[in-house]
C-alpha positions as CSV (number, residue, x, y, z in Angstrom):
1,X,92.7,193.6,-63.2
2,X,94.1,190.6,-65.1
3,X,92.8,187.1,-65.5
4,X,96.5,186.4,-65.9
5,X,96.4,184.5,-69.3
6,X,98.3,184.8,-72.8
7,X,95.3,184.6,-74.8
8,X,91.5,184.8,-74.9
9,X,89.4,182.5,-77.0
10,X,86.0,182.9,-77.8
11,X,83.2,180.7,-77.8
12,X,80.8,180.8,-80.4
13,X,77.5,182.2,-80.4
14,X,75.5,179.1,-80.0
15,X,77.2,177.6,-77.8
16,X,76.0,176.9,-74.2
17,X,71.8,178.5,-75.4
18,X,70.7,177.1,-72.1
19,X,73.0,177.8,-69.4
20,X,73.5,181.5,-71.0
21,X,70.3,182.0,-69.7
22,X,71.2,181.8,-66.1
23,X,74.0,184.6,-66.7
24,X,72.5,187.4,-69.6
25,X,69.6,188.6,-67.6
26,X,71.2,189.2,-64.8
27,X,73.8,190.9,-66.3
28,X,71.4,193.2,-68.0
29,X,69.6,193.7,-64.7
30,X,72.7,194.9,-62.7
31,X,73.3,197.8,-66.1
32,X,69.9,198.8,-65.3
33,X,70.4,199.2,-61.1
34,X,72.8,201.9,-62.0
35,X,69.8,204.1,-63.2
36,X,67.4,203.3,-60.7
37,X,70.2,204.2,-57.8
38,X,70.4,208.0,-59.4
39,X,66.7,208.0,-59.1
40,X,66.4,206.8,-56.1
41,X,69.1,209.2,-55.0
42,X,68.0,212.1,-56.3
43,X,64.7,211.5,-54.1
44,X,66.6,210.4,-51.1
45,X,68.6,214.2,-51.2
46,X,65.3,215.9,-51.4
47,X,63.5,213.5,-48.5
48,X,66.7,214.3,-46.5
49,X,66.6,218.2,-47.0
50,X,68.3,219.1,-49.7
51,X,67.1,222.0,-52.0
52,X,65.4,221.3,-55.5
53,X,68.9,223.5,-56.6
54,X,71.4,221.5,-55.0
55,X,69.7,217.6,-55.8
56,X,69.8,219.1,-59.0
57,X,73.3,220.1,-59.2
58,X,74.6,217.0,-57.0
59,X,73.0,214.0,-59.6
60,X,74.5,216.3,-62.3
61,X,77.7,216.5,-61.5
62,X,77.2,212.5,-60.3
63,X,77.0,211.7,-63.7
64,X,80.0,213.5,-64.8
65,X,81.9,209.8,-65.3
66,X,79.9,209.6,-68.2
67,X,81.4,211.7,-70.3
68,X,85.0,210.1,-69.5
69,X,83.5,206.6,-71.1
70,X,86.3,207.4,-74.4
71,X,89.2,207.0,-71.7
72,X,87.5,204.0,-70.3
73,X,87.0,202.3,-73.0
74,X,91.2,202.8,-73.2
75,X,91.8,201.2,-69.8
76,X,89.6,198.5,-70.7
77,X,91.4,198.1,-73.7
78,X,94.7,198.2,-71.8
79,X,93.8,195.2,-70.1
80,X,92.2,193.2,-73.2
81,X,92.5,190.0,-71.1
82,X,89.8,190.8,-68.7
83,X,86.6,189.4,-68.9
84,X,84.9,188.1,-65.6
85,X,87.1,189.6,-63.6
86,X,85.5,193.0,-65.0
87,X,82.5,192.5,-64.1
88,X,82.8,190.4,-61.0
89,X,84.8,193.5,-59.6
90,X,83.1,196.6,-60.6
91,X,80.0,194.7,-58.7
92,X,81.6,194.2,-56.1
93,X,82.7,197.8,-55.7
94,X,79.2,199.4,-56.4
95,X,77.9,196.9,-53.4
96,X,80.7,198.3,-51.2
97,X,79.5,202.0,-52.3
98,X,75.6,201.6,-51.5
99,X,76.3,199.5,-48.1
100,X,78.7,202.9,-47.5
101,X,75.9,205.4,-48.3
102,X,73.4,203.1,-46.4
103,X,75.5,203.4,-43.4
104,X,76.7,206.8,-43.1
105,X,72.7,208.1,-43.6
106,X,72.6,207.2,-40.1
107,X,74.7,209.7,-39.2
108,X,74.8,213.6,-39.2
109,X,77.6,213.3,-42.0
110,X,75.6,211.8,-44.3
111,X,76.3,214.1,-46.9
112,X,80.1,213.7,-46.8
113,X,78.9,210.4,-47.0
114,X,77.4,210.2,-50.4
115,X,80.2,212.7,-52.0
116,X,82.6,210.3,-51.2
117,X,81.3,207.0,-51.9
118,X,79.0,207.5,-54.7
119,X,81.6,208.6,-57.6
120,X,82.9,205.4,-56.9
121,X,79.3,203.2,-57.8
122,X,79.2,205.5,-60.5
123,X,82.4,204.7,-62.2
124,X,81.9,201.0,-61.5
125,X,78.7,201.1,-63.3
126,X,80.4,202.8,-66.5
127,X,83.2,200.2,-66.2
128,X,80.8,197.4,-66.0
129,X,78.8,198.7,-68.7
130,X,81.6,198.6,-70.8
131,X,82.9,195.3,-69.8
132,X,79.2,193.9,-70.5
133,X,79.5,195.2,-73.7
134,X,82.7,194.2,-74.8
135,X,83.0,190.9,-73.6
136,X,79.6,189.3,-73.5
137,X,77.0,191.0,-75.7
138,X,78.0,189.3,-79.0
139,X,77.6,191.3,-82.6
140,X,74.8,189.9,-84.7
141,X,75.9,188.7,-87.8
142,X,75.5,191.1,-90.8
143,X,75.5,189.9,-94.2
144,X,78.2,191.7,-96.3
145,X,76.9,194.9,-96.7
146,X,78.6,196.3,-99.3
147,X,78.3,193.4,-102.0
148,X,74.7,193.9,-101.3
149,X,74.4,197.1,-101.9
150,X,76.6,196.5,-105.0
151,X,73.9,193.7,-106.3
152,X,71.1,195.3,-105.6
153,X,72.0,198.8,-107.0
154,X,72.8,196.6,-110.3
155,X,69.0,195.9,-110.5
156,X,69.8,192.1,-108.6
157,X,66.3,190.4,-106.7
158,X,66.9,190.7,-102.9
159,X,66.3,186.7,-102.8
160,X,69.0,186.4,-105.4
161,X,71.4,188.8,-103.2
162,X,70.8,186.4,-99.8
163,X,71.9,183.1,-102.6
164,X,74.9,184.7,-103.4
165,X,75.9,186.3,-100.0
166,X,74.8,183.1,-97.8
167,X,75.3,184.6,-93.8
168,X,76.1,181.8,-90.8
169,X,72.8,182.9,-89.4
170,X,69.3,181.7,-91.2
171,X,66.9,183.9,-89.5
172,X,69.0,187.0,-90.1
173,X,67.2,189.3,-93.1
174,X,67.7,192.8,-94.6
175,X,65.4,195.1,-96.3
176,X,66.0,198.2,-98.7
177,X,64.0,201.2,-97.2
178,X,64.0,204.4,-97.5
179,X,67.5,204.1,-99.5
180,X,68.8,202.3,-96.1
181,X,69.9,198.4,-94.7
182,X,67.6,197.3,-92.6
183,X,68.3,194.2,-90.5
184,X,65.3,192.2,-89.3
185,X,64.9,189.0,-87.2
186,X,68.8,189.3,-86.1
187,X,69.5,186.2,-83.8
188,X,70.8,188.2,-80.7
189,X,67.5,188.8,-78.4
190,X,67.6,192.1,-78.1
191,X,64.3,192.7,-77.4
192,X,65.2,190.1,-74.5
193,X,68.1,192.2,-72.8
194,X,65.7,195.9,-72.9
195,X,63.1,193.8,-71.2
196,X,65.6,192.2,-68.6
197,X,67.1,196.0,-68.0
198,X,63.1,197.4,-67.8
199,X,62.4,194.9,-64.8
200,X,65.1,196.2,-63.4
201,X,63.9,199.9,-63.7
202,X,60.4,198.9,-62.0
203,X,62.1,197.3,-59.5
204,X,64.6,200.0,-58.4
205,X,62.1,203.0,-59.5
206,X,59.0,201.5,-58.4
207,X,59.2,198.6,-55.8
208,X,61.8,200.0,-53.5
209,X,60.4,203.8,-54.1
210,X,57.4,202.7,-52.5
211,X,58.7,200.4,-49.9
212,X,60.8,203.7,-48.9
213,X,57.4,206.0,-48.7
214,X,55.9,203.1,-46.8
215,X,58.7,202.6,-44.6
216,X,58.7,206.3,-43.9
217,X,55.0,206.3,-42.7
218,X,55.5,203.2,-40.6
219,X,58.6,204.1,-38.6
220,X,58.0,208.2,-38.9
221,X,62.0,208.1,-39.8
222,X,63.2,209.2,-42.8
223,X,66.9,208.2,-42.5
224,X,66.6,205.2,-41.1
225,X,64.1,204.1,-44.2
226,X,66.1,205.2,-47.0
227,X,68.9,203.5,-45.4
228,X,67.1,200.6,-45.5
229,X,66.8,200.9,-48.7
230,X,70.0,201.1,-50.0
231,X,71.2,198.6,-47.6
232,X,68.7,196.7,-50.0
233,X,70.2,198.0,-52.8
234,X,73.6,196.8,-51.8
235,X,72.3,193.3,-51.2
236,X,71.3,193.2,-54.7
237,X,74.2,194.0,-56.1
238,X,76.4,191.0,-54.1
239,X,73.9,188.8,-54.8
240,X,74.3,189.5,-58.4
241,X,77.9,189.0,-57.6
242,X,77.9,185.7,-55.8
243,X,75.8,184.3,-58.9
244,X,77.9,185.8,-61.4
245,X,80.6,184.0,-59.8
246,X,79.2,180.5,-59.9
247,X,77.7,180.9,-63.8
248,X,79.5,183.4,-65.6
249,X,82.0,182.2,-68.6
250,X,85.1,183.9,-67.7
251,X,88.9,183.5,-67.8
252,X,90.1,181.7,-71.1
253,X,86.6,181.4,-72.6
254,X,85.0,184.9,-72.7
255,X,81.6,184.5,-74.6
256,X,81.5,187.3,-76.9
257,X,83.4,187.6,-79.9
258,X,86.3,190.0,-80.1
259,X,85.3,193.2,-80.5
260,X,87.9,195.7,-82.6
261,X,89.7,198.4,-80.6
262,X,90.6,200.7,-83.1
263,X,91.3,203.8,-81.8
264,X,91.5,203.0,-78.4
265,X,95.2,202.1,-78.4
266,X,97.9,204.9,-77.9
267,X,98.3,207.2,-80.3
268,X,95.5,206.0,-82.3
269,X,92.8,208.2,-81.0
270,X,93.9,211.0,-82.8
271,X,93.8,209.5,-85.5
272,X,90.6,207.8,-85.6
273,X,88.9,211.1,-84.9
274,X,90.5,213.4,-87.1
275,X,89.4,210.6,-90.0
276,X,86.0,210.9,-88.5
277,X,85.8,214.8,-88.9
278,X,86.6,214.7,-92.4
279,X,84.0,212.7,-93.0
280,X,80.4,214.7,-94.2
281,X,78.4,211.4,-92.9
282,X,80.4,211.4,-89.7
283,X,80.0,215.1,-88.9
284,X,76.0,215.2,-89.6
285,X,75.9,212.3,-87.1
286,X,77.8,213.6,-84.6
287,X,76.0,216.9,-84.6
288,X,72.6,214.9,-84.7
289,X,74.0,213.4,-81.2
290,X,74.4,216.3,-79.6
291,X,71.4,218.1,-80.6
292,X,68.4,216.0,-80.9
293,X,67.7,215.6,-77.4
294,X,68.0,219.2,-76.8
295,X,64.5,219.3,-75.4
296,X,64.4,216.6,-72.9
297,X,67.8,217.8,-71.6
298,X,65.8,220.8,-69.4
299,X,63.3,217.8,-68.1
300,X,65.4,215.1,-67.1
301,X,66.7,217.0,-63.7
302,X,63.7,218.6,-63.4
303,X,60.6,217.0,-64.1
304,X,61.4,214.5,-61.3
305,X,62.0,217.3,-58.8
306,X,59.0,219.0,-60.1
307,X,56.7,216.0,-59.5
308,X,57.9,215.5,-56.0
309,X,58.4,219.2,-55.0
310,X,55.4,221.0,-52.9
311,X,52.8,222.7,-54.0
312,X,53.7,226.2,-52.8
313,X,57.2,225.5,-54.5
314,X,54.7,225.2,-57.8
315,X,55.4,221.0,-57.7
316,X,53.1,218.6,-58.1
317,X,53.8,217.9,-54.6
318,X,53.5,213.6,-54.6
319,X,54.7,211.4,-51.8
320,X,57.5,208.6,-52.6
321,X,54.3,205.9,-53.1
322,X,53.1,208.2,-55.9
323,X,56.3,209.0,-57.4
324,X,57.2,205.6,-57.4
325,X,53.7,204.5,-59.4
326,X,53.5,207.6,-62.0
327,X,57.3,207.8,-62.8
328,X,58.8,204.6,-61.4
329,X,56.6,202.2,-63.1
330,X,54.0,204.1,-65.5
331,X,56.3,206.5,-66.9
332,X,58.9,203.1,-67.5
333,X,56.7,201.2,-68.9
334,X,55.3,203.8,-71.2
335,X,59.0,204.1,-72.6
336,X,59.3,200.7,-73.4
337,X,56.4,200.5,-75.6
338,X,57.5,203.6,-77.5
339,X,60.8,202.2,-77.8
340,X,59.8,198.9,-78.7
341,X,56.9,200.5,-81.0
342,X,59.6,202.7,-82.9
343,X,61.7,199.9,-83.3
344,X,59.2,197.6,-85.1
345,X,58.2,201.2,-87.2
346,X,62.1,201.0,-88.5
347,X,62.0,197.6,-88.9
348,X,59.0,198.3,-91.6
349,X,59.3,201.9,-92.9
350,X,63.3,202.3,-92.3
351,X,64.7,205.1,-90.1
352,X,64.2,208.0,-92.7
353,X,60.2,207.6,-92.6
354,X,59.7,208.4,-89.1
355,X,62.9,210.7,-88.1
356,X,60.9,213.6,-88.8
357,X,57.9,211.9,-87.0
358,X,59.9,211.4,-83.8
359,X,61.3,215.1,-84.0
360,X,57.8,216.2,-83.4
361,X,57.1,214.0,-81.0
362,X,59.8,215.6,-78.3
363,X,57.6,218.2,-78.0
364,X,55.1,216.0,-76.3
365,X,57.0,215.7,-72.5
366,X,57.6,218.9,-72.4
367,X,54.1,219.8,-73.3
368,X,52.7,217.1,-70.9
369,X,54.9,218.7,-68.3
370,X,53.8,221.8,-68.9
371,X,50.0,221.0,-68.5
372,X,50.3,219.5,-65.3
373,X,52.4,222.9,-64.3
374,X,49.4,224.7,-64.6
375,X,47.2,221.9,-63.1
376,X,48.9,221.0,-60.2
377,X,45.9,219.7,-58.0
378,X,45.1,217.0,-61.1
379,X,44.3,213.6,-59.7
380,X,46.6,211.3,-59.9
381,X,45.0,209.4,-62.7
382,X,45.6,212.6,-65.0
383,X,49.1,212.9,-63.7
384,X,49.8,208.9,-64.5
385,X,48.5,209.9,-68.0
386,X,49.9,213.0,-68.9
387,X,53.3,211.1,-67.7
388,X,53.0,208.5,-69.7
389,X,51.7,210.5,-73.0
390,X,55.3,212.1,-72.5
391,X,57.8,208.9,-71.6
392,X,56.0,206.9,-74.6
393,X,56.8,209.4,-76.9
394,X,60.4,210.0,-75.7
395,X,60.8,206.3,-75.7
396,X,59.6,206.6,-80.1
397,X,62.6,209.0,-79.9
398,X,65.4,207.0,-78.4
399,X,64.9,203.9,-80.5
400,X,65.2,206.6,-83.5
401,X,68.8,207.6,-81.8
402,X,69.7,204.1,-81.7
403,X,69.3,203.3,-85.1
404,X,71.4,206.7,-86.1
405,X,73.9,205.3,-83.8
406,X,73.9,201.8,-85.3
407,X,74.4,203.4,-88.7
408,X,77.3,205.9,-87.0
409,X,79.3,202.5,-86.1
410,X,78.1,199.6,-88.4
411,X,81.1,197.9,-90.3
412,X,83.3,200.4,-89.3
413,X,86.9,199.5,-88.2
414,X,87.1,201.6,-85.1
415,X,83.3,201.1,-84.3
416,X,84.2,200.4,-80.3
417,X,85.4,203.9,-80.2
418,X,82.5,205.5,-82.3
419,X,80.4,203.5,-79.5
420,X,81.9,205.0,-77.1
421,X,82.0,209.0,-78.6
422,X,78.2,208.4,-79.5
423,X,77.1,207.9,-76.0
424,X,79.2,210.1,-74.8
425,X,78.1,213.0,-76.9
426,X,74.7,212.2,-76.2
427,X,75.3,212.1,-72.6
428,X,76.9,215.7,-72.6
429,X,74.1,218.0,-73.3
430,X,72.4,216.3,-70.4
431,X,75.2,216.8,-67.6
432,X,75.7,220.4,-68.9
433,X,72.1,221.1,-69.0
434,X,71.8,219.3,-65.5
435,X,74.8,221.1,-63.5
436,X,73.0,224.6,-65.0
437,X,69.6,223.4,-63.6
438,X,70.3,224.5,-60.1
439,X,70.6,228.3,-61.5
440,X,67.9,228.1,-63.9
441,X,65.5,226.6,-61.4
442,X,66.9,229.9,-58.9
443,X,65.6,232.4,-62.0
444,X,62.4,230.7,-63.7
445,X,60.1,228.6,-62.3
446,X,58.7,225.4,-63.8
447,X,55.9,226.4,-65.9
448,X,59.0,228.6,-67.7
449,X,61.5,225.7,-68.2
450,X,58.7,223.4,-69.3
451,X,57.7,226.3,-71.8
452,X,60.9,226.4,-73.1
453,X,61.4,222.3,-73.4
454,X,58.3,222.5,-75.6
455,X,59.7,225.4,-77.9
456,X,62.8,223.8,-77.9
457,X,61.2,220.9,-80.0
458,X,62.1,223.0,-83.0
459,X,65.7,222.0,-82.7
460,X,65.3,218.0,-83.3
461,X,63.3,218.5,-86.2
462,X,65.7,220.7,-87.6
463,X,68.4,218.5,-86.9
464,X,66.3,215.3,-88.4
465,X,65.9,217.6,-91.7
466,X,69.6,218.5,-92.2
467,X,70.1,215.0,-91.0
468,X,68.4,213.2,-93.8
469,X,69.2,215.6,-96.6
470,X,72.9,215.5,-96.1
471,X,72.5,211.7,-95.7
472,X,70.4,211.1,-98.9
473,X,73.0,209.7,-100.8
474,X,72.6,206.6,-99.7
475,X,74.1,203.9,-99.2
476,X,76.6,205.0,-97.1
477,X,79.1,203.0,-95.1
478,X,76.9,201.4,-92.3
């Protein structure tokens, strides 16, 4: 996958405001179908039959591609000329995939079906996440860090630091907190893309949830309405392919600046990482990766299969229309106002204020879980609540992750690659966790594994604590 040319020029960031409009949203939509399709699957397995143990196991083992995203980036890298021809074709193979799985639901090996097509929308979407990433979501400009730190650690006025290290964009600013660089107002629209990728989530989680609940009452046929649905699914994802044809910059003028591969070339990876273990910074980060999430790794395989699982299986026991309005749109947008309300709180406090914050807060889902465990004929008014109590404060969480992982990569050389290991390692606990959820859920019920997510809060804020103290000498290379 070549677009067959010497060299790749970039064109700058303001360049072409108007008609990158008709491109960047629907980029960020199609990363964010990827997500709804697993949810949407993992109900489908469980409408069609399937056991809570096996859904469980299956959309683990699903997401196993994740955790290859180092060696991807590689093959990407291998082929640095691609840049439309990325994307256009990993969409083009996840619409393949679905209108696969939409067709073989019809028929009594419909389970063959989705082991064999699936993988392959699933390592499309990483590839296309990565090609997104790498080839049209520019870097905002930074002003140069370490001058600034220099000034300002010399006694120099921040306004006399910005005259003296002018940046290209005027409505980029930093701020000292907490010891740390903050960046405010950055010129890439952020805020845009995580509400472009949210529609997308409502849409996939909540529209065609419920036209798949209401499709199964109206024709009394529960294969032929999920195939439907992914049929839908599949449409979605070739039309975003026909458009990205006809308005995405490609070829010899990729729109995001070159982004540095360190690491990812032959022989380098070694490298790279053994430099990052010797680091203290680098090791407290990595470890804060891994473990932070701890808690909502036991709830993300199984509070879905809990909220749609009968009663008498100790589930909350709600059709596809009620899943589809407490965790396909309340539970979404809950997240995005914690995560947008944590982001604003770094903006103005800095990250080291409200770590420990955050860490406490992961004990809410699992405690909201755990409530409705023992209150399984609540209304669905409580339920909505309680769910959104939880995905708000989870959402508080992750825009605390993403500021560790901004400070993991920042003005790094090989920052590509520490991208890539910080999602990865994030990612890991959650696939482990996830493929061990079909024996857990065989030995302990919910009310036990929600127990145990709200006792396992104790691990984030231990984490944050050894986090921050072995990071207090700051400034550190960000």
């Amino acid at each position: 996958m070549t677009d067959k040319q010497p060299k790749t020029t970039y064109r700058p960031h303001r360049r072409g405001t108007k008609t990158r409009w008709l491109w960047l949203p629907s980029l960020m939509f199609g990363d964010g179908v990827a997500v709804s399709v697993l949810v949407l699957t993992m109900v489908m397995l469980r409408r069609m039959g399937l056991d809570t143990a096996d859904t469980a196991l299956a959309i683990a083992l699903l997401s196993l591609p994740v955790l290859l995203r180092p060696l991807f980036e590689m093959v990407v890298t291998h082929f640095w000329g691609t840049t439309k021809v990325w994307i256009l074709s990993t969409q083009f193979i996840s619409a393949l995939s679905l209108a696969a799985v939409a067709f073989t639901l019809h028929t009594s090996s419909w389970l063959l079906g989705m082991v064999c097509f699936m993988p392959f929308f699933v390592c499309s979407s990483v590839f296309y996440n990565i090609a997104l990433h790498r080839f049209y979501i520019d870097t905002s400009q930074r002003v140069h860090l370490s001058q600034v730190r220099q000034q300002i650690s010399q006694g120099m006025h921040l306004s006399q630091v910005h005259q003296q290290n002018p940046t290209p964009q005027q409505d980029t600013m930093v701020r000292w907190c907490d010891g740390e660089m903050v960046t405010l107002h950055s010129s890439t629209p952020q805020h845009h893309n995580t509400t472009t990728s949210i529609m997308a989530l409502l849409f996939g989680c909540g529209v065609m949830m419920m036209i798949a609940g209401n499709m199964e009452v109206v024709t009394r046929n529960i294969r032929y309405s999920w195939s439907l649905v992914f049929y839908v699914m599949a449409g979605v994802e070739l039309f975003l392919w026909l458009w990205h044809t006809i308005f995405l910059p490609g070829g010899t003028h990729g729109y995001a600046k070159p982004k540095p591969t360190m690491g990812l070339h032959r022989g380098e990876f070694r490298i790279s990482l053994r430099r990052m273990l010797k680091r203290k910074d680098d090791i407290t980060a990595l470890t804060f990766f891994i473990l932070f999430l701890l808690p909502e790794t036991l709830l993300a395989l199984t509070a879905p299969l809990f909220l749609i699982a009968k009663p008498h299986n100790g589930g909350l026991g709600l059709s596809p229309q009620e899943f589809a309005f407490t965790q396909g749109t309340i539970a979404v947008i809950a997240i995005a106002l914690g995560y947008t309300l944590g982001g604003k709180a770094i903006k103005k406090h800095g990250l080291c204020r409200w770590l420990l914050s955050s860490a406490l807060l992961l004990a809410v889902p699992g405690a909201a879980l755990l409530f409705l465990s023992y209150n399984t004929a609540a209304p669905l008014s409580i339920v909505a609540a309680s769910l959104a109590a939880g995905h708000a404060a989870l959402g508080f969480a992750l825009s605390m992750v993403k500021q560790v992982v901004v400070r993991f990569t920042r003005n790094m050389p090989d920052n590509t690659l520490r991208h890539a290991i910080a999602r990865t390692l994030i990612a890991t606990p959650f696939v482990i966790v996830g493929s061990l959820a079909s024996l857990m859920l065989t030995i302990a019920d919910y009310q036990r594994i929600f127990q145990l997510a709200t006792e396992l809060a104790v691990v984030p804020l231990i984490v944050s604590v050894f986090y921050l103290y072995l990071t207090r000498r700051q400034p550190q290379a960000e």
